[in-house]
N, C-alpha and C positions, 0 to 999 in steps of 0.2 A: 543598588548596594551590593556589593563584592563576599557572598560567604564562604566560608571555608565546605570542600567536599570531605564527606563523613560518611564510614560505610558501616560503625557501629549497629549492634544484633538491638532492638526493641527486648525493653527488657520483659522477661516474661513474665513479672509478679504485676506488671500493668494488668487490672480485671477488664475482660471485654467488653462488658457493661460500660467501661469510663470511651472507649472508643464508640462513634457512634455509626462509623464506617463498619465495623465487623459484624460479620455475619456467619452463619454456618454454609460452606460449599457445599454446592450442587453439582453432578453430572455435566448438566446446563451453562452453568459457572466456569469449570473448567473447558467445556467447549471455547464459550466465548475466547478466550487466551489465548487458547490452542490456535483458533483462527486468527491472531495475530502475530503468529511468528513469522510467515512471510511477507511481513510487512514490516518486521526490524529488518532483518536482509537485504528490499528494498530498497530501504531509503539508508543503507549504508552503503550499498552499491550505489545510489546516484553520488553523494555526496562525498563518497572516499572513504581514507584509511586515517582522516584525521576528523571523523565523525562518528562518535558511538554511539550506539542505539539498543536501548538497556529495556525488556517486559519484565515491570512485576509484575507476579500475581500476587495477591491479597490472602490467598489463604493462610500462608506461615510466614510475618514478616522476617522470622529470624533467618529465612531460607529463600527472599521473595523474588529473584533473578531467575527467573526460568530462562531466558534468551537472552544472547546480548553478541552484538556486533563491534567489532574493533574494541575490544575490551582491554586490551593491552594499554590504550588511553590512561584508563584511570587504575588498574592490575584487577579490577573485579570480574569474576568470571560466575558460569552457573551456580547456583545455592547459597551466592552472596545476600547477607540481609539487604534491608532496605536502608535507605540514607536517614539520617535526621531532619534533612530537609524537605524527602519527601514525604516522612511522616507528618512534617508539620504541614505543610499542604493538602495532606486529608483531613489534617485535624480543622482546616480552615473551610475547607470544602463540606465536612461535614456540619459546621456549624455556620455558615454565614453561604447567602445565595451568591449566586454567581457564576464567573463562568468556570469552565471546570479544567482550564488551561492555566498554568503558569509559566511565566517568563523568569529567568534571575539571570545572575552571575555568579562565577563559580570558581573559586584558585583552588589546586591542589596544593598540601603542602610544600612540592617539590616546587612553586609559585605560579605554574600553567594557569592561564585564564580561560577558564570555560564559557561560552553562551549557551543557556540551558532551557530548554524546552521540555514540560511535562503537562502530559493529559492523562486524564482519569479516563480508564474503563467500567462501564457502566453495565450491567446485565436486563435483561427484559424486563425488570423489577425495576430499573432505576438505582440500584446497589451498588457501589464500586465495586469493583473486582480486581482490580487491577490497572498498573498506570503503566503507559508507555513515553523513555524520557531521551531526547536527543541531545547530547554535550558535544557541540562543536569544540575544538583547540583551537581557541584565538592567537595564541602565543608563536604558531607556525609561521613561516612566512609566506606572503603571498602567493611569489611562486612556486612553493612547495604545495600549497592545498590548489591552485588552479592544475596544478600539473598530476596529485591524485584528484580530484575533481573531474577533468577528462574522461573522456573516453578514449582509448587507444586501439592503433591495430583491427585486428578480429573482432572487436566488441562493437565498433564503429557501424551501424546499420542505416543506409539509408534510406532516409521514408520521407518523400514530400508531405510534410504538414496543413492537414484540413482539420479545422473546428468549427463544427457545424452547427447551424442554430437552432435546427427544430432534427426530427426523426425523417424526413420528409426530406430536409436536405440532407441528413446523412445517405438515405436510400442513395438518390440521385446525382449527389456525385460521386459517388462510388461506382455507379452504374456508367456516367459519365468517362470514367478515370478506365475502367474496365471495356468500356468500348475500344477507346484509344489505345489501350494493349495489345486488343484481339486485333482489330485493324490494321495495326503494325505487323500482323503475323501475316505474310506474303503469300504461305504456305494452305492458309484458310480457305479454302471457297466461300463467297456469299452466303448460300445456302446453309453452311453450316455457322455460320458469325454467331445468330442469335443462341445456340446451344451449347456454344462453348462460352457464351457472354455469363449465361445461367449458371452453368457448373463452376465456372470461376467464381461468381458470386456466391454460388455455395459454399465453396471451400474459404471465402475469406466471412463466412457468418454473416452474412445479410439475411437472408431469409430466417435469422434465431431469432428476430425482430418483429414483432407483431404486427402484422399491416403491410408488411413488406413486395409480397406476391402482387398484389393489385397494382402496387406504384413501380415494381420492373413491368410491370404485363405493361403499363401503359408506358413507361418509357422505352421500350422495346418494339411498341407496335403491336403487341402478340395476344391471345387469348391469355387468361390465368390459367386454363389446362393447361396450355403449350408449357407452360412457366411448371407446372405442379408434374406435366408428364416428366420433363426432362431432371428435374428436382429427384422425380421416383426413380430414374434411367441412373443418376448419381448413387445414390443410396444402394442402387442395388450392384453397383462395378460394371454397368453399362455402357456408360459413358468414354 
């Protein structure tokens, strides 16, 4: 079902008693939020400039847009209230189980069709705090959202894609992947391969990995000292 987007303020003679979402903020509370502002960002960068990516926080819904990406979408900007829709999706969330995701559709008055995605933020309590809500523009044209979609130019990084199944394969082909680079380097001695294999693996965070040292030492061939001396040799600008 198609509803209308509404960015009317929650009126304030509502008693917080009748919401069963409201709560007094925490320190705590506001943390959580905070740590998801680079996560609107994000996923308005993968998805474009015809994807907006709206945090509320729950403390003052009359003000409850703390963050929002490509806002020009819908004209809402920071200290915008909450929508009516997404009030009424806590109102549903706070009274019936479930998941704490909703799906809709969305037309601006101007007639744009939104696909709209909204999840509750939860705090260590289990309490809302806050919901973070993605409105794609359906109404673009294809080529217009593949082409902000894209990555272009300089942003374009390439990175041969590994998805590894255990911890174990990650070490290892990375360890793997890191051979084959230093081996390419013509310039290397033998003798030096497995110390530059280690410092590179340093630098791309393998060893922030617990368990990690024992499974280069043995893919390596090498004690775990050899691995932990040259590790201390990095650390210290040795290397």
């Amino acid at each position: 079902m198609t509803q209308d987007v509404e960015t009317s303020a929650v009126n304030s003679s509502v008693r917080d008693d009748v919401a069963l979402w409201r709560h007094t903020f925490s320190d705590d509370d506001r943390k959580v939020i905070r740590s998801m502002e680079t996560i609107v960002d994000g996923i308005a960068s993968v998805f474009g400039s015809f994807c907006e990516v709206v945090l509320h926080s729950l403390e003052n819904p009359g003000r409850s847009v703390v963050k929002i990406a490509n806002g020009v979408t819908t004209g809402r900007d920071i200290d915008s209230p909450i929508t009516a829709e997404a009030l009424k999706q806590l109102h549903e969330i706070a009274h019936q189980e479930g998941s704490d995701i909703r799906h809709t559709c969305k037309r601006t008055p101007e007639g744009q069709l939104f696909k709209s995605t909204s999840m509750v933020i939860r705090n260590a309590q289990q309490q809302p705090v806050g919901m973070l809500c993605i409105n794609i523009n359906m109404s673009v044209s294809a080529s217009d959202f593949i082409q902000a979609f894209a990555l272009e130019g300089n942003n374009t990084v390439p990175v041969t894609g590994h998805f590894p199944a255990s911890v174990d394969d990650l070490v290892e082909s990375t360890v793997d992947r890191t051979i084959a680079e230093i081996n390419s380097n013509q310039q290397l001695s033998n003798k030096v391969k497995n110390k530059h294999i280690i410092m590179s693996l340093f630098e791309k965070g393998i060893f922030d990995i617990k368990e990690s040292v024992p499974l280069v030492a043995r893919k390596l061939g090498v004690s775990r000292h050899t691995v932990y001396l040259y590790i201390r040799q990095r650390k210290l600008g040795e290397g």
